[in-house]
KEFITOR-567839 format. One line per field, with one value per residue (C-alpha): residue in one letter; y, z, x. Coordinates in pm, whole numbers. Example, Ala and Ser with C-alpha at 12.3 -4.5 7.8 and 13.67 -1.06 7.14 Angstrom:
2
res <- (A:S)
y <- (-450:-106)
z <- (780:714)
x <- (1230:1367)
//
This chain:
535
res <- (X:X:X:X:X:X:X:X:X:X:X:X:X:X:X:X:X:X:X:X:X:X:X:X:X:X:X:X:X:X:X:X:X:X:X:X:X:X:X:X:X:X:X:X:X:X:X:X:X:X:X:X:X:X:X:X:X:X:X:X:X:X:X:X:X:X:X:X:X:X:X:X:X:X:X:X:X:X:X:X:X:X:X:X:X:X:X:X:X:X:X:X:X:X:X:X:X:X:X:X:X:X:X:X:X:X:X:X:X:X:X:X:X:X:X:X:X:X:X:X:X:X:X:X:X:X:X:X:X:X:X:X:X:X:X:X:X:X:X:X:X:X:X:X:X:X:X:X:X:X:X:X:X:X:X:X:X:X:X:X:X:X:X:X:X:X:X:X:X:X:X:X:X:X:X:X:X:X:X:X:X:X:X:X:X:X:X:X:X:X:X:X:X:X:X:X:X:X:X:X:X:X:X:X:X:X:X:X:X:X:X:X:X:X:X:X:X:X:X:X:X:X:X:X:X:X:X:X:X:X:X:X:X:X:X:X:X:X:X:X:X:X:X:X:X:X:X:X:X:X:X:X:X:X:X:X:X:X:X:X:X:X:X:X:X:X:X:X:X:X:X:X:X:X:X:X:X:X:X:X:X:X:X:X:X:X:X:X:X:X:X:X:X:X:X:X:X:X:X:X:X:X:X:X:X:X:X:X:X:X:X:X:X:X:X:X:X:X:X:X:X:X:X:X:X:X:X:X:X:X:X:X:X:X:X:X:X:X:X:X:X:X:X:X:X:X:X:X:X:X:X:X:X:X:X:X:X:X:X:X:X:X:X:X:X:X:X:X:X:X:X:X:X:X:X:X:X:X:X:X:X:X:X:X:X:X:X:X:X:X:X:X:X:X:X:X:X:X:X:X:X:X:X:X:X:X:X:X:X:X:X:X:X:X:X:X:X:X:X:X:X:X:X:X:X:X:X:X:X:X:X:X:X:X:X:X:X:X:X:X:X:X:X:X:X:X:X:X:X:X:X:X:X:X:X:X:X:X:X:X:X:X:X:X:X:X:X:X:X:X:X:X:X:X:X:X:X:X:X:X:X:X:X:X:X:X:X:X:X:X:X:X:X:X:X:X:X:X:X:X:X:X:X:X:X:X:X:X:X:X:X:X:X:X:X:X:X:X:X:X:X:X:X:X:X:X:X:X:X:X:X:X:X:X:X)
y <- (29232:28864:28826:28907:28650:28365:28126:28156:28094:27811:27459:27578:27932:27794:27608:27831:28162:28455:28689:28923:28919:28554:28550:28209:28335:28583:28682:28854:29197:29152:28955:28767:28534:28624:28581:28180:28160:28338:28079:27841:27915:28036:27812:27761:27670:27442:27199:27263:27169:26817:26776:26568:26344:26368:26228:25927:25697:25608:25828:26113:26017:26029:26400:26609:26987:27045:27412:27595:27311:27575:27476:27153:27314:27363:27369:27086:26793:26718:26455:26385:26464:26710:26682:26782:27015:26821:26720:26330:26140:25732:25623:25328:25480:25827:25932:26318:26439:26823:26639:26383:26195:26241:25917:25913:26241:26081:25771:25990:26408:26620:26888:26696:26686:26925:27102:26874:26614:26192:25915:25618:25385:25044:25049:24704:24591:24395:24147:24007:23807:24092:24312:24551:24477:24140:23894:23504:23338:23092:22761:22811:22799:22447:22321:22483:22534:22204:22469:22652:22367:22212:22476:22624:22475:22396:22575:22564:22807:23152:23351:23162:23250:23412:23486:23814:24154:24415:24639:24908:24882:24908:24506:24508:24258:24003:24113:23840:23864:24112:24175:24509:24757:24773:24391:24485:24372:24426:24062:24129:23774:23744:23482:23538:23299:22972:22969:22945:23335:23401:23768:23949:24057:23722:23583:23444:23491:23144:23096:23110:23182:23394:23631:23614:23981:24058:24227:24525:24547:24452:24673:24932:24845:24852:25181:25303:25136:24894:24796:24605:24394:24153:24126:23995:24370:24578:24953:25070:25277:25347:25560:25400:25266:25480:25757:26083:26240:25910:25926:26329:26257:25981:26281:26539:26327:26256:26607:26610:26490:26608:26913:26834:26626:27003:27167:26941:27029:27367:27311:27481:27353:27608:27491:27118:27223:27416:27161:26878:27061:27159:26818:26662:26910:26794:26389:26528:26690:26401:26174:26393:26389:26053:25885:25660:25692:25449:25404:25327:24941:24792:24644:24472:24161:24269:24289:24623:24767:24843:25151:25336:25668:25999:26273:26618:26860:27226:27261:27052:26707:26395:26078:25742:25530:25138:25011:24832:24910:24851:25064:25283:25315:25336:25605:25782:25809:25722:25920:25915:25928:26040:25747:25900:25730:26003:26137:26467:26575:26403:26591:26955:26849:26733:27079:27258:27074:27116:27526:27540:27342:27553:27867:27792:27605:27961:28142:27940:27933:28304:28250:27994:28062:28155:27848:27661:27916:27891:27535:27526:27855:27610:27307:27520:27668:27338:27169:27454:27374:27017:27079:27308:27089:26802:26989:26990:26581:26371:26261:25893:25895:25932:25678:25305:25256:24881:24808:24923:24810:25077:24988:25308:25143:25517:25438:25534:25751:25912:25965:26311:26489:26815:26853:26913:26587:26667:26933:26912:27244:27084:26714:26764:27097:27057:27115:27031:26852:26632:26504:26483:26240:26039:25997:25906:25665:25475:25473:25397:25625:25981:25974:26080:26372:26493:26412:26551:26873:26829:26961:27164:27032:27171:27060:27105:26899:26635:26537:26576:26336:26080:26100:26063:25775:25587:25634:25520:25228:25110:25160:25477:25552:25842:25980:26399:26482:26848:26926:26794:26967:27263:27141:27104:27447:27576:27429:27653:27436:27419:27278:26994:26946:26614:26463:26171:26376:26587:26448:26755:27106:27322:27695:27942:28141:28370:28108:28199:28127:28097:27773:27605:27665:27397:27304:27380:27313:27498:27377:27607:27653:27530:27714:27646:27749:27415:27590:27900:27983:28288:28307)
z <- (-6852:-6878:-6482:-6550:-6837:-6714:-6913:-6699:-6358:-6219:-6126:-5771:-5799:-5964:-5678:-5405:-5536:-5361:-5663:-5677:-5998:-6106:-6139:-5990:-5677:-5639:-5713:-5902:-5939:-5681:-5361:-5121:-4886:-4605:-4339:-4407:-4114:-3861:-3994:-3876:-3509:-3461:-3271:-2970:-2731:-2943:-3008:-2615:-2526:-2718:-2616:-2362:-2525:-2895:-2687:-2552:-2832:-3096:-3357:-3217:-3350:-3702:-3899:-4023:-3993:-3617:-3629:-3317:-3274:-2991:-2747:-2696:-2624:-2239:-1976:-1773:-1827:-1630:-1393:-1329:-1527:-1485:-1211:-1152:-829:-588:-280:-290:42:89:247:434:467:493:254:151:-114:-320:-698:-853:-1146:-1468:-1636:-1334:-1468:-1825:-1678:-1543:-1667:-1371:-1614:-1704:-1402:-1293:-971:-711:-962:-781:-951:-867:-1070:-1019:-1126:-1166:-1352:-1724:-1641:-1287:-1332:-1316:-1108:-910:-1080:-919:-1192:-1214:-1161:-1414:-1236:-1070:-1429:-1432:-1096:-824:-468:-244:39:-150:-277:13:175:-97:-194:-503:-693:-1067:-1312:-1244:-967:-660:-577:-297:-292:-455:-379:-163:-333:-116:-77:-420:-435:-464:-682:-549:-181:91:363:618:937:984:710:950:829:446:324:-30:-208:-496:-697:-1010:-1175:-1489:-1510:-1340:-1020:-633:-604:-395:-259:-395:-53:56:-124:-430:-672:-804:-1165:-1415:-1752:-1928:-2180:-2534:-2641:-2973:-3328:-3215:-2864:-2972:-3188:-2931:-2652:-2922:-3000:-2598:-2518:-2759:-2446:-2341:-2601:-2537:-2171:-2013:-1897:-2061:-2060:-1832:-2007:-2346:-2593:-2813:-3169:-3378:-3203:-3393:-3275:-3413:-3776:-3739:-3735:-4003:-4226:-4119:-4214:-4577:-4654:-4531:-4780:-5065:-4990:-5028:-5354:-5481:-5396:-5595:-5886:-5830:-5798:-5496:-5256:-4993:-4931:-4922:-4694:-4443:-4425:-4378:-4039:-3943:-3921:-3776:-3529:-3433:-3428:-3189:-2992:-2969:-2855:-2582:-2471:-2525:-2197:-2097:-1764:-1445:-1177:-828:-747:-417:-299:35:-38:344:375:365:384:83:-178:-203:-270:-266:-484:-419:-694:-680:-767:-508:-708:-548:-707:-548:-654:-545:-622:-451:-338:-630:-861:-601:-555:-983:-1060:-729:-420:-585:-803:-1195:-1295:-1597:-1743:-2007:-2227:-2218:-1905:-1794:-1865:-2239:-2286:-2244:-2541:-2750:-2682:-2752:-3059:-3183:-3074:-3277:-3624:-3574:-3599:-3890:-4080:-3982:-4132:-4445:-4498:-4582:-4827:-5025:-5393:-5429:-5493:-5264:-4993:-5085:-5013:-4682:-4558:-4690:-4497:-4137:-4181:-4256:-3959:-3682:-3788:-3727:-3377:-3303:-3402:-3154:-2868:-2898:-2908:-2585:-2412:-2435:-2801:-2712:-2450:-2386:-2108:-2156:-1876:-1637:-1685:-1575:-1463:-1385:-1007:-998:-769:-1019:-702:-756:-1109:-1131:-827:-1000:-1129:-919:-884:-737:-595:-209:-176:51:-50:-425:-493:-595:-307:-140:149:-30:-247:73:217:-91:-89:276:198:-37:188:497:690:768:872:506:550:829:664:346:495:349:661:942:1279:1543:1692:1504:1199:1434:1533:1176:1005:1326:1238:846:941:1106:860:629:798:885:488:523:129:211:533:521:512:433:693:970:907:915:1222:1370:1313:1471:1769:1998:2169:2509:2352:2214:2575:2612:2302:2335:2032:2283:2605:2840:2825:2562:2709:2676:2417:2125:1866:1522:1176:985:1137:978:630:425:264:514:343:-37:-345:-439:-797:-1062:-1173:-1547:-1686:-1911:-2211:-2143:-2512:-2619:-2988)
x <- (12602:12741:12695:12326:12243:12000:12177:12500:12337:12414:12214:12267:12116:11814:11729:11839:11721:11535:11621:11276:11337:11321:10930:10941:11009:10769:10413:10167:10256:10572:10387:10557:10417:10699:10427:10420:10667:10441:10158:10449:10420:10059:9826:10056:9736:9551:9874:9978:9634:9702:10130:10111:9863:10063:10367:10209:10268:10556:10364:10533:10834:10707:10870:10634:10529:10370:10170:10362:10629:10801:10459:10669:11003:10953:11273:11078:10879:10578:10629:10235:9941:9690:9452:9071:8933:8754:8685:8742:8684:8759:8407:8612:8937:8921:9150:9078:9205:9153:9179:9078:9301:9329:9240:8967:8817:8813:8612:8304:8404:8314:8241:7920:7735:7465:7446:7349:7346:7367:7555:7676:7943:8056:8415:8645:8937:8825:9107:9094:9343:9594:9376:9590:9918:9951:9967:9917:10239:10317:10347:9986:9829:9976:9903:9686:9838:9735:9645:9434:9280:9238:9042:8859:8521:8443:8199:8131:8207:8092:7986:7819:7456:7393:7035:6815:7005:6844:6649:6710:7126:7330:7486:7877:8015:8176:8111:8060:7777:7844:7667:7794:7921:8262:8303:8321:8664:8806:8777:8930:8927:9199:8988:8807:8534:8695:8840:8833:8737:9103:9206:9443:9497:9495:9836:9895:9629:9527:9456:9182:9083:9312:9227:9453:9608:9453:9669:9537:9624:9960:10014:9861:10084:10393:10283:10265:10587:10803:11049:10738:10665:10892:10738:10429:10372:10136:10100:9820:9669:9810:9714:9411:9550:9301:9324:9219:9587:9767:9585:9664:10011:10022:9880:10098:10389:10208:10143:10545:10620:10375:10545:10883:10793:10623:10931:11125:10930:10954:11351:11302:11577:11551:11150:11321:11562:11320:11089:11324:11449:11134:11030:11368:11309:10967:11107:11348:11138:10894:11192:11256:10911:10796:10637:10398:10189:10259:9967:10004:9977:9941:10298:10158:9895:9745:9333:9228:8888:8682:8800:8479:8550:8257:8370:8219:8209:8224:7894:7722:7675:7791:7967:8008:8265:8225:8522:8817:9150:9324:9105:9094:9483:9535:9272:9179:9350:9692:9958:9966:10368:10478:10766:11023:11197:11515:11699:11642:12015:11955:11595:11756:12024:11756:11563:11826:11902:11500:11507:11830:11672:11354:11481:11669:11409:11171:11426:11483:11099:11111:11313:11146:10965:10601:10408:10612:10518:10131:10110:10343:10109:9778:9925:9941:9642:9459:9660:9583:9214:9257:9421:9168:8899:9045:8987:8621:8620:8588:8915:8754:8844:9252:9305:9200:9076:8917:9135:8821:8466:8229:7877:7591:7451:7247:6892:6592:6509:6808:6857:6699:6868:6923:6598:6247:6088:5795:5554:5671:5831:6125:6192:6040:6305:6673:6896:7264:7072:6873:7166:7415:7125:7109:7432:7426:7215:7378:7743:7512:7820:7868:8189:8329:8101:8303:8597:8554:8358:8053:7856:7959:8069:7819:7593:7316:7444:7597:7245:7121:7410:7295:6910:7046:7285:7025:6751:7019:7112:6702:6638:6413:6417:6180:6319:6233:6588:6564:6246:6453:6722:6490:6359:6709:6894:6583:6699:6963:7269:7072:6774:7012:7154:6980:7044:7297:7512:7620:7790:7799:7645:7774:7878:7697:7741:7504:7396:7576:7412:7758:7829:7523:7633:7680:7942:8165:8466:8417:8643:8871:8825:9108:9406:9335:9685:9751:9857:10055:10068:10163:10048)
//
């Protein structure tokens, strides 16, 4: 028949035909590659593992094919980022807390460390002179303040000496002599190299060397936030410019496009058309996700103690944190926000905009010819791969974090805690008790111990954690911490009667093994539910 004649179809049917029996659009010996759009949305946890982080930057605006676009189409956005179980105690404040931060756990992975592992990290911001948020105002790089001047003493360029540190105490940078450890102040200074050595805390900062933004950190903070470039602000922590998700998407949008330029030579307008909503869709849904994360900064210029924080891990290992109070307020004891760029009312339009593109570029992707469909199905399967493959790379290699400079203080004493370290079948052998005192003897407190729940509060341990406390504080490196703690639980409440921990008589009452455990407080393991994929 004339309607069947080849010559009489159309420009328009040649592009947009499914016919099975134009053999450009199917197969050897009649296959179809229908299952291309199931290849479309598999891998749902491996890109959900990776949304929050693809979202962080500009790049996500980019089009391209996304493997399982719907793991970004949620109902709500995250207003904080994820957090890590446990137990977190301020050694000078007090401040307990069940999680520790996200860019925090980055920094030092509590994954890493071995049961009743020891660390210690000197933490401080690369940039004084904006350390904590509080920034240089510009008519003190021109002329100093005559008060401050007046009663600061001049000193050359540099840190003052102060004399040799202590062996025996970790030496905290920038920390002024102190009788007690109650005196220990946070003494923040927001000079680089040059200056009078001014608190934060203390009022205006006074100035110093400034460092000059390189092309890449501009280009870096463009990508985190573009409002900002225009600003003296910079992102906190943005996303690092060659990060392996940022060259990820710069392909994706390449091979984009190689695809559409195949289906063009196939004259295969349907494959054109799929692809160019599918990746729309994911520029959409990028928009509506795009954010960039906020830490806490101090709003009072007050003096405050020290931000020293002890993290306790599931596991038994301890890590001290010297730091001050603005490090400690950004990456421990304070909130990480989530900052969009859309409004919540605006982010459900644009969802429901992507979810409506996606399912008709699924549907048109069925429909597309046979070689067209092997290289879209070869293009998801490479790219779930990829995403896959990301997950098993450090988180260091996705964010900068040069805002921080991170220094290992560890004790050589100290740097084999989870191992045996030598033949004495009580101090020589791995245990929760020997790390607690190590730790102990760093802080030279035990209050956080209470605080945090490290040890149990009878009796028993009270007089322990004051025989640690002052072996601590008298620089006893090789005090028998776990045979007096032997030595101690031994001991019944009457027998500790006379010991100045107690103030009266305990009752009477039968003596109880449970309270001695240690920890007393356990961390409650994790909900791990960050990707609820389904696929």
């Amino acid at each position: 028949m004339a309607d069947d004649d080849p010559s009489l179809r159309s420009a328009a049917a040649r592009w947009f035909s499914s016919d099975l029996d134009d053999p450009s659009s199917q197969g050897p010996w009649g296959w179809r590659l229908d299952v291309v759009t199931l290849l479309a949305v598999i891998g749902e946890s491996s890109i959900a593992e990776h949304s929050q982080t693809v979202t962080a930057s500009i790049f996500c605006l980019l089009p391209r094919i996304i493997p399982a676009p719907q793991a970004f189409l949620k109902p709500s956005r995250p207003v904080r980022l994820p957090e890590t179980t446990a137990k977190m105690t301020g050694v000078y404040s007090g401040v307990t807390l069940d999680t520790v931060g996200f860019f925090a756990n980055i920094i030092h992975p509590l994954d890493d460390f071995q049961p009743f592992a020891f660390k210690a990290l000197r933490i401080q911001h690369t940039d004084r002179n904006n350390a904590g948020g509080v920034e240089v105002p510009h008519f003190l790089k021109e002329k100093a303040n005559f008060f401050t001047r007046l009663f600061t003493k001049p000193r050359r360029c540099g840190t003052a000496y102060s004399g040799p540190p202590d062996s025996s105490e970790i030496p905290r940078w920038g920390e002024p002599p102190a009788d007690t450890p109650d005196k220990k102040i946070s003494t923040t200074p927001t000079d680089t190299a040059c200056g009078s050595g001014a608190d934060v805390e203390a009022g205006v900062p006074t100035p110093g060397i400034t460092k000059r933004i390189t092309m890449k950190e501009k280009m870096q903070d463009f990508a985190a936030n573009p409002t900002l470039v225009n600003t003296s602000e910079r992102p906190a922590v943005p996303a690092t410019l060659y990060s392996p998700l940022h060259i990820l998407s710069i392909f994706s949008c390449l091979l984009t496009c190689s695809i559409i330029a195949l289906a063009a030579y196939y004259e295969d307008g349907t494959a054109i058309v799929a692809v160019f909503l599918v990746s729309f869709a994911s520029s959409i849904i990028g928009w509506a996700s795009w954010w960039r994360p906020l830490l806490m900064k101090r709003s009072h210029t007050n003096k405050v103690p020290e931000g020293d924080v002890i993290i306790r891990t599931r596991e038994g290992a301890f890590l001290l944190i010297k730091c001050t109070e603005e490090v400690a307020r950004e990456l421990y004891s304070g909130t990480e926000e989530c900052e969009y760029h859309v409004s919540g009312s605006a982010y459900r339009v644009l969802m429901g905009l992507g979810t409506c593109l996606l399912m008709i570029s699924v549907i048109l992707l069925g429909n597309c010819k046979w070689y067209t469909q092997i290289f879209i199905g070869c293009s998801y399967i490479v790219l779930n791969g990829v995403y896959w493959a990301m997950g098993l790379l450090p988180k260091q290699y996705f964010w900068d974090l040069s805002r921080y400079e991170v220094e290992d203080i560890t004790p050589k004493e100290a740097l084999n805690a989870h191992t045996t370290t030598s033949n004495d079948k009580r101090e020589g052998v791995k245990s929760f008790t020997r790390t607690l005192w190590w730790a102990i003897r760093e802080t030279k407190r035990t209050a956080w111990v209470h605080r945090s729940g490290a040890a149990p509060d009878t009796p028993q341990w009270r007089k322990w954690l004051a025989e640690a406390e002052r072996a601590a504080n008298a620089k006893e490196i090789n005090w028998p911490s776990v045979a007096r703690k032997d030595e101690i639980m031994k001991l019944g409440d009457n027998e500790l009667a006379g010991s100045p921990i107690i103030a009266e008589s305990p009752a009477k009452r039968a003596f109880d093994k449970a309270e001695q455990a240690a920890p007393y407080t356990e961390i409650q393991p994790h909900d791990r539910r960050p990707n609820e994929g389904t696929l």
